[in-house]
C-alpha positions in Angstrom: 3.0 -59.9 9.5 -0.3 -60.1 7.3 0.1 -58.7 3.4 -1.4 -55.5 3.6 0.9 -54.6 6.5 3.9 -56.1 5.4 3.0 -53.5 2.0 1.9 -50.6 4.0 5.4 -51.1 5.7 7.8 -51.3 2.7 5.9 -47.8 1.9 6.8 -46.3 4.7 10.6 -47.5 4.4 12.7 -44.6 2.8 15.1 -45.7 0.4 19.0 -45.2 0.4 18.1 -43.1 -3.1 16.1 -41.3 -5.0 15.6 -39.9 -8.6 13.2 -37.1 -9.2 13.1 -37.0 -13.0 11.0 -34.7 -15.2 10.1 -31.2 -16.5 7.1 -30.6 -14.9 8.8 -28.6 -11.8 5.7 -27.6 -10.1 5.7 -32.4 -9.2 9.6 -31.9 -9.2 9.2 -29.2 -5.9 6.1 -31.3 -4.5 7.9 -34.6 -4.2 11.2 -33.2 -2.8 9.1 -31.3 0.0 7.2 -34.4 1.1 10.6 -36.3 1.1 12.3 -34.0 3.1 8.8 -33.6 5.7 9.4 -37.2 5.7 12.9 -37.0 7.1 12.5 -34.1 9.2 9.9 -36.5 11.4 13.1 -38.4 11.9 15.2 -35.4 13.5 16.6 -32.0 12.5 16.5 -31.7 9.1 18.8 -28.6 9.4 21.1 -30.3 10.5 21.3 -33.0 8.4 20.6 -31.8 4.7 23.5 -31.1 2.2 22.1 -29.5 -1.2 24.4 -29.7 -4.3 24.5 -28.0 -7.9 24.6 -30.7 -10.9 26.5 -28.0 -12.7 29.0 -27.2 -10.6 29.4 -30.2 -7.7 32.3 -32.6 -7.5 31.2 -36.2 -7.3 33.7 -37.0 -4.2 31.9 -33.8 -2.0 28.6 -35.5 -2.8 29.8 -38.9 -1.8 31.7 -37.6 1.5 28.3 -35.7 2.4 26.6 -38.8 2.0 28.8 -41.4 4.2 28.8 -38.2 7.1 26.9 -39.6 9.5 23.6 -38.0 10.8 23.8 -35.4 13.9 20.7 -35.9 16.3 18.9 -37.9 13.5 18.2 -41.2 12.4 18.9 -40.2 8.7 20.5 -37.6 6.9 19.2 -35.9 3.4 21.8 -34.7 0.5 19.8 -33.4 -2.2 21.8 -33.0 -5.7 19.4 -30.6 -8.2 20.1 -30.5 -12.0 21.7 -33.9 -11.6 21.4 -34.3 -15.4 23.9 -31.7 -15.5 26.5 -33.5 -13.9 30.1 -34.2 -15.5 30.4 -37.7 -16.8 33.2 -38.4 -13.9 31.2 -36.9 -11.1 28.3 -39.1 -12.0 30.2 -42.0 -12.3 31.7 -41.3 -8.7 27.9 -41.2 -7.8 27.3 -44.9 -9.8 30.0 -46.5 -7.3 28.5 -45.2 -4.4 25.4 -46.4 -5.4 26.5 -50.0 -5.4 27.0 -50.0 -1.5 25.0 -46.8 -0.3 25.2 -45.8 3.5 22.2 -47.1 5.4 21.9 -43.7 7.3 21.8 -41.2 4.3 19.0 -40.4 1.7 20.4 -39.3 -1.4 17.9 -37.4 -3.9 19.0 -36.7 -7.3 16.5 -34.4 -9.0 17.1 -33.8 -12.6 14.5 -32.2 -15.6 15.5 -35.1 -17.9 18.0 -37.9 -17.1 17.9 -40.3 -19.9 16.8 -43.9 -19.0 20.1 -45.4 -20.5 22.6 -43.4 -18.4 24.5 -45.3 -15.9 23.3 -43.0 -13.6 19.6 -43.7 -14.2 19.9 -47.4 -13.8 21.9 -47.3 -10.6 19.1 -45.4 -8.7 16.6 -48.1 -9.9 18.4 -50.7 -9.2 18.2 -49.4 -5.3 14.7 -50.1 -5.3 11.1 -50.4 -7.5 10.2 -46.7 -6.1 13.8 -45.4 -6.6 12.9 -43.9 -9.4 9.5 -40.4 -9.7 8.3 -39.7 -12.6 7.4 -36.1 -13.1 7.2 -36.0 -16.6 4.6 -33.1 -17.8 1.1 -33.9 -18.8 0.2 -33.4 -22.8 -0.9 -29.3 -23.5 -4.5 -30.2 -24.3 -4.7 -32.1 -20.4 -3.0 -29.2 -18.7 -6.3 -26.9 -18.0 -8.0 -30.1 -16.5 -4.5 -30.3 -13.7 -5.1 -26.2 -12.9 -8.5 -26.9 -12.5 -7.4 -29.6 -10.2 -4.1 -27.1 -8.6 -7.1 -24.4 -8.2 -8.6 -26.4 -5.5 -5.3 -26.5 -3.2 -5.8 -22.6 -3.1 -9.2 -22.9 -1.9 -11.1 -22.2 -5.4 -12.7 -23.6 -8.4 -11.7 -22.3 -12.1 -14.2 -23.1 -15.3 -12.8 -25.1 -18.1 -12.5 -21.7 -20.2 -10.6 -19.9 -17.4 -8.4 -22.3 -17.0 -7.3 -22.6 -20.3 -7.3 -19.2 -20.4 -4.8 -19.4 -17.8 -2.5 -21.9 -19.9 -2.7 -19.9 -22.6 -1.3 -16.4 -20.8 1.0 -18.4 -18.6 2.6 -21.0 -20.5 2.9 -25.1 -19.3 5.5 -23.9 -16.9 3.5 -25.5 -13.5 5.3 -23.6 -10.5 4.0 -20.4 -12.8 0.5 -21.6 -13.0 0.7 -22.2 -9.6 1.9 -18.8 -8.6 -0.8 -17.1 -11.0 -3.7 -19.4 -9.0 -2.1 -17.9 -5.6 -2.6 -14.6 -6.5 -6.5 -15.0 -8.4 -7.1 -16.9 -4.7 -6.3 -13.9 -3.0 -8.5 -11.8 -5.0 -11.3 -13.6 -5.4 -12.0 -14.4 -2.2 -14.3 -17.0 -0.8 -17.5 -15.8 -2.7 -18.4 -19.4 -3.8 -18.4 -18.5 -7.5 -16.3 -20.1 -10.0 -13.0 -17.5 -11.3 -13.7 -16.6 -14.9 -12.5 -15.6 -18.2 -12.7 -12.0 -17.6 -11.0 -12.2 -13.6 -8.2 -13.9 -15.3 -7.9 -11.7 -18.1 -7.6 -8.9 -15.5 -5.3 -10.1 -13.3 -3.0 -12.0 -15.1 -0.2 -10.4 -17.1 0.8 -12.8 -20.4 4.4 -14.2 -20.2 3.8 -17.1 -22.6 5.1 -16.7 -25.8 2.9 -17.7 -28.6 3.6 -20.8 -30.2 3.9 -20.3 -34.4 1.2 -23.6 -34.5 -1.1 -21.0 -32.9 -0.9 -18.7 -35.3 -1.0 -20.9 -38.2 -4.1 -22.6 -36.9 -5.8 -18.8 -37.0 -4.5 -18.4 -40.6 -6.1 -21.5 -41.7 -9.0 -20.9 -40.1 -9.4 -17.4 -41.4 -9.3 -15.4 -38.1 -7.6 -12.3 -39.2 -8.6 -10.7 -35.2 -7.1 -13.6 -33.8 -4.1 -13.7 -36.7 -3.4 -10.0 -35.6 -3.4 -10.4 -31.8 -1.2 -13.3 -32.0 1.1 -11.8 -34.1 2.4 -9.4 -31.6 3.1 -11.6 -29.2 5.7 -13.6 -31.4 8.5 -11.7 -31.1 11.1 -14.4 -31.6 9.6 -15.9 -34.7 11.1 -13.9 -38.0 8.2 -13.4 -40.8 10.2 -15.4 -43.1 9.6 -18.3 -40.9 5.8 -17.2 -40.4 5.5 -17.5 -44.3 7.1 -20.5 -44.5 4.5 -22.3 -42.4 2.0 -20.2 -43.7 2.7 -21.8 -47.0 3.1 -24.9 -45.7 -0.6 -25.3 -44.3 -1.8 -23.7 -47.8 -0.5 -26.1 -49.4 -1.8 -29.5 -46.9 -4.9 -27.3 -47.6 -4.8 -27.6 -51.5 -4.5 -31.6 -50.9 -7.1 -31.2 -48.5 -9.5 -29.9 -51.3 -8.3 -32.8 -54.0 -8.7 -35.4 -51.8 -12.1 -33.8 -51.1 -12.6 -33.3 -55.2 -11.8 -37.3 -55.3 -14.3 -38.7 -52.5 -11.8 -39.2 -49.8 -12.7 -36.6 -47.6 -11.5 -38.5 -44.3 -8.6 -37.6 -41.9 -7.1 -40.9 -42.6 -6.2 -40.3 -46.7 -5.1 -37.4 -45.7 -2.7 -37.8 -42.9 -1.6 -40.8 -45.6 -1.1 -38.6 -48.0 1.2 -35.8 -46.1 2.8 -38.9 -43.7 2.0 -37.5 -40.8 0.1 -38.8 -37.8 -3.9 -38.2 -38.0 -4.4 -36.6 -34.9 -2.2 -33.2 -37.0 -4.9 -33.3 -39.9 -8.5 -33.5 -37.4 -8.8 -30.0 -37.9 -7.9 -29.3 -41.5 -11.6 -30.1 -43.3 -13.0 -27.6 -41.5 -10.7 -24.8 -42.7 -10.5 -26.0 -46.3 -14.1 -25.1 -46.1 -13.4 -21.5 -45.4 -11.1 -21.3 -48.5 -11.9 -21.9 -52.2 -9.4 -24.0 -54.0 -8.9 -21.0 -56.2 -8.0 -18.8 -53.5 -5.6 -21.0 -51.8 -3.9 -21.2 -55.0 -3.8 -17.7 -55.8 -2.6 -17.3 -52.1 0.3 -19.5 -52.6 1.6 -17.1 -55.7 1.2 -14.4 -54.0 3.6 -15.8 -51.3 6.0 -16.3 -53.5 5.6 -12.3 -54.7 5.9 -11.6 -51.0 9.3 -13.4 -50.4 10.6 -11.9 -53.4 10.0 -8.3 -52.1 10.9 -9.3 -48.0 14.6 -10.1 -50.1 14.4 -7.4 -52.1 14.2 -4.0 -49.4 10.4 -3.9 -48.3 10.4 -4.3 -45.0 9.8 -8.3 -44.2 7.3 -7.6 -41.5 5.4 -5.0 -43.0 5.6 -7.5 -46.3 4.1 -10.3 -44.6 1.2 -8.9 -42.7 0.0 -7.3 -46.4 0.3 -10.3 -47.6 -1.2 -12.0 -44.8 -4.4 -9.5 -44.9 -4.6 -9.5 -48.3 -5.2 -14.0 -48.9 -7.3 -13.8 -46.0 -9.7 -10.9 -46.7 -10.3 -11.9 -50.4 
């Protein structure tokens, strides 16, 4: 057999196992669909799938379902979801089997984060070097490029600015996104145009939960409309904590401005200076520039006026967005 079909051949092999590991669920349902289209080419998947709970199966039920032989098949499937969740003796059961698997039974393990160093991990790449699929999520700042990319399966296109958009109502949840996208397909229709801003605004109802870097990234940067908007949508985030970071970029903004005052104006001092990575600090010349060292300062005492009276009986929310107003607008 010549190389490329001797490779093209091990690719087409299934494996005795499988681990589907990561948090992006939108790759975790893709994967386990093309597994089990592969099987059911074999025979009657219906008749030859078993599906187990992490957080509730017993090690020995998944092990019997896996030495059952197939009915009408070649191969049988027994899927085991949240397998991270498993107890430590029904994963070990799972390690043993592992060491002699039966040669007529699939056995996919699907799990948002199995740790690399669990006995469990290594005995599913030990079966074989494509044992193991990664789904691990792509970074925030790559996730409108993918639903650009997911929009096309639905039979649009989506501009960069929809997209993120998109993120932004939705959240990083994929299988959401993906769901959101299904629906703008249907109402757009196939009018060759790109969906936009607006169509998204319209038809897609905000689930995220805004992230307290948002908001602080507003309030550096002066936005009071944006600082406002945002702040309703943080229900879960106290305004004691909101100060806190408040005061926190206020003051990485005050270093900004002395660093500035001493000729080392460059991401690098600064990220030195606070120990943290550079990539957190890219942004923070720019907003020092909307603040006067003065006014940071005087922003910082009145913070500590504010917390005083959010401990004392005003009202902590109606304390902070006063305070919040009144650094911003002066």
């Amino acid at each position: 057999m010549r190389y490329t079909e001797r490779i093209m051949a091990e690719k087409d092999t299934l494996l005795p196992a499988y681990l589907i590991n990561g948090e992006d669920e939108l790759k975790r349902e893709t994967v386990l669909k093309r597994l089990r289209a592969r099987i059911a080419k074999l025979g009657d998947i219906d008749f030859n799938c078993d599906t187990f709970d992490g957080e509730t199966a017993l090690g020995d039920d998944i092990v019997s379902a896996c030495n059952t032989m197939p009915f009408a098949s070649d191969v049988r499937l027994v899927v085991v979801s949240a397998a991270d969740s498993l107890k430590k003796a029904d994963s070990e059961a799972l390690v043993e089997y592992l060491t002699h698997p039966s040669e007529t039974t699939v056995l996919c393990l699907v799990a948002r984060k199995l740790a690399k160093n669990t006995r469990l991990y290594k005995a599913v790449a030990a079966v074989g070097a494509r044992a193991v699929i990664d789904c691990a999520p792509v970074k925030k700042y790559e996730l409108a490029r993918n639903v650009r990319g997911m929009a096309v399966t639905h039979g649009i296109t989506i501009g960069d600015a929809a997209a993120q958009r998109l993120v932004d109502l939705v959240g990083e949840n994929t299988v959401r996104l993906d769901a959101e996208l299904k629906k703008l397909a249907l109402a757009h229709g196939q009018n060759g145009q790109p969906v936009g801003v607006a169509e998204v605004e319209a038809m897609v109802t905000r689930t995220a939960e805004v992230k307290p870097w948002e908001f602080t990234d507003a309030f550096a940067a002066r936005d009071v409309a944006t600082c406002v908007s945002l702040l309703n949508k943080m229900d879960s985030v106290s305004p004691y904590a909101l100060i806190g970071m408040c005061t926190t970029r206020i003051r990485e903004l005050i270093c900004t401005h002395a660093l500035a005052a001493r000729g080392q104006g460059g991401t690098k001092a600064l990220a030195a200076q606070l120990k943290v990575p550079e990539w957190r600090v890219k942004n923070h010349a720019g907003w020092a520039r909307r603040w006067k060292a003065s006014e940071l300062r005087e922003a910082l005492s009145k913070a500590r006026d504010c917390e005083r009276a959010m401990k004392t009986g005003t009202d902590p929310d109606t304390a902070f967005v006063e305070w919040m107003l009144g650094v911003m607008r002066a």
